[in-house]
Legacy VTK file of the C-alpha trace (Angstrom):
# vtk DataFile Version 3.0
C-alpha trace
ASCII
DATASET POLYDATA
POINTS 116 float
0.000 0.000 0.000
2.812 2.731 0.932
4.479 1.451 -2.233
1.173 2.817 -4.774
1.261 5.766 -2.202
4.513 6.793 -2.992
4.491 6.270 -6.931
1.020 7.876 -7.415
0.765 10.875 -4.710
1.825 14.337 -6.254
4.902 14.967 -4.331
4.369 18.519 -4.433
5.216 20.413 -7.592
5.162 24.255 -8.016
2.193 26.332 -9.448
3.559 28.073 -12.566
2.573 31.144 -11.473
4.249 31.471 -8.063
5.909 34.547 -7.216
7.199 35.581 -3.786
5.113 38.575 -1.849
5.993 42.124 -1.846
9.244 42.565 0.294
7.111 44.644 3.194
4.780 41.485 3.838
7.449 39.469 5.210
5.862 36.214 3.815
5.770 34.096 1.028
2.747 33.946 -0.940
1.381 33.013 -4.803
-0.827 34.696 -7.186
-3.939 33.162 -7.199
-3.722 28.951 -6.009
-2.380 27.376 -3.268
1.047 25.537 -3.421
-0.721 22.118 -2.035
-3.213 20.940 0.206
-0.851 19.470 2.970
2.046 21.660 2.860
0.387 25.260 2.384
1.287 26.290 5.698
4.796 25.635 5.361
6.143 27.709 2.523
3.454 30.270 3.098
4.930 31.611 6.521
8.517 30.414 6.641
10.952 30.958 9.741
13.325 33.124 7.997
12.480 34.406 4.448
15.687 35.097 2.151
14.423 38.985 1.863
14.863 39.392 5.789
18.836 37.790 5.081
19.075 39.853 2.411
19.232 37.844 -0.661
17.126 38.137 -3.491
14.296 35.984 -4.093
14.614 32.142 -5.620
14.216 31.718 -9.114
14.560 28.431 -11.219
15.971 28.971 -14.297
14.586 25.777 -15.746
11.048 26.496 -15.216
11.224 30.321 -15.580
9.756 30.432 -12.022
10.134 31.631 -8.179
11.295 28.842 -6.070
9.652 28.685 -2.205
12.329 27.894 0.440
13.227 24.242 0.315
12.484 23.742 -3.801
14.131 22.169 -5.517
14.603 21.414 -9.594
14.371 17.891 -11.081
16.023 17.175 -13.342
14.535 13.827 -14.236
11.028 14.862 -13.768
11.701 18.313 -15.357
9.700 20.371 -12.629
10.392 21.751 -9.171
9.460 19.548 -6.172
8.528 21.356 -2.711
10.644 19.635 0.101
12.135 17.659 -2.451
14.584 14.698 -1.073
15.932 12.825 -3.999
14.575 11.047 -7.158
14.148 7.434 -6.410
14.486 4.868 -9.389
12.706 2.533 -6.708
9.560 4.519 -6.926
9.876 6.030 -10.134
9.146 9.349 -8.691
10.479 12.115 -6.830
10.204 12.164 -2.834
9.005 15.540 -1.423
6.930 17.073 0.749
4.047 15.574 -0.380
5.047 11.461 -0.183
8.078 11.510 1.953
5.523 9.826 5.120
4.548 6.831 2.134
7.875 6.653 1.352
9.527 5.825 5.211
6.790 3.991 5.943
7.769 2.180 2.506
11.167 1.807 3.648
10.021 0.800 7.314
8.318 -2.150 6.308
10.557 -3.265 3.340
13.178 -3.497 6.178
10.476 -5.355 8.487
9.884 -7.596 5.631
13.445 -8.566 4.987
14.465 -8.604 8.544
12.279 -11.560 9.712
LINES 1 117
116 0 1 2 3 4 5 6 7 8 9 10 11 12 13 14 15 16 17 18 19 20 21 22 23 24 25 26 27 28 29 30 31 32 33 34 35 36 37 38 39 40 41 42 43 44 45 46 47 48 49 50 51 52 53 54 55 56 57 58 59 60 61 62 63 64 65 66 67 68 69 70 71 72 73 74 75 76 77 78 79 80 81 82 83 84 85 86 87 88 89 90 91 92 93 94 95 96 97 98 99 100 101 102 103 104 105 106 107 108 109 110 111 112 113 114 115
């Protein structure tokens, strides 16, 4: 079950449109959708934004598009991925922010499996 989870859940791509907020907000934000359902929270109100360090905003040159904290480009899948950990040839998919639980609970109970 974890397995399907991880190769058919979303693991949390971009929205083309994403831009970062105006510099006196102090927060990230996007035009007009959310980023995703389960990880809205997390690139919306960041601990530190890159503005308050003084750096300019994230942009992927690749996709022609502002990156949230934590984004990063595939190059496999040709997109960004939020929280992204790696590209697994296992699953066939990236692992972010979206199927990273499915994908340690895969792990878990491959190593259960093989263990006993």
């Amino acid at each position: 079950w974890c397995y399907f989870m991880v190769v058919f859940t979303n693991p949390g791509a971009v929205p083309e449109n994403w831009r970062h907020a105006a510099e006196g907000d102090g927060m990230y934000a996007n035009n007009s959708s959310t980023i995703s359902n389960n990880v809205a929270t997390d690139c919306v109100n960041p601990p530190s934004t890159s503005e308050e360090q003084g750096h300019a905003p994230r942009y992927c040159s690749r996709c022609q598009n502002g990156k949230p904290p934590r984004c990063h480009h595939c190059s496999i899948c040709d997109r960004c991925v939020l929280k992204m950990d790696h590209h697994c040839v296992w699953v066939v998919n990236c692992v972010g922010a979206r199927n990273y639980k499915y994908f340690l609970l895969f792990l878990v109970g491959l190593e259960h499996s093989l263990g006993n």
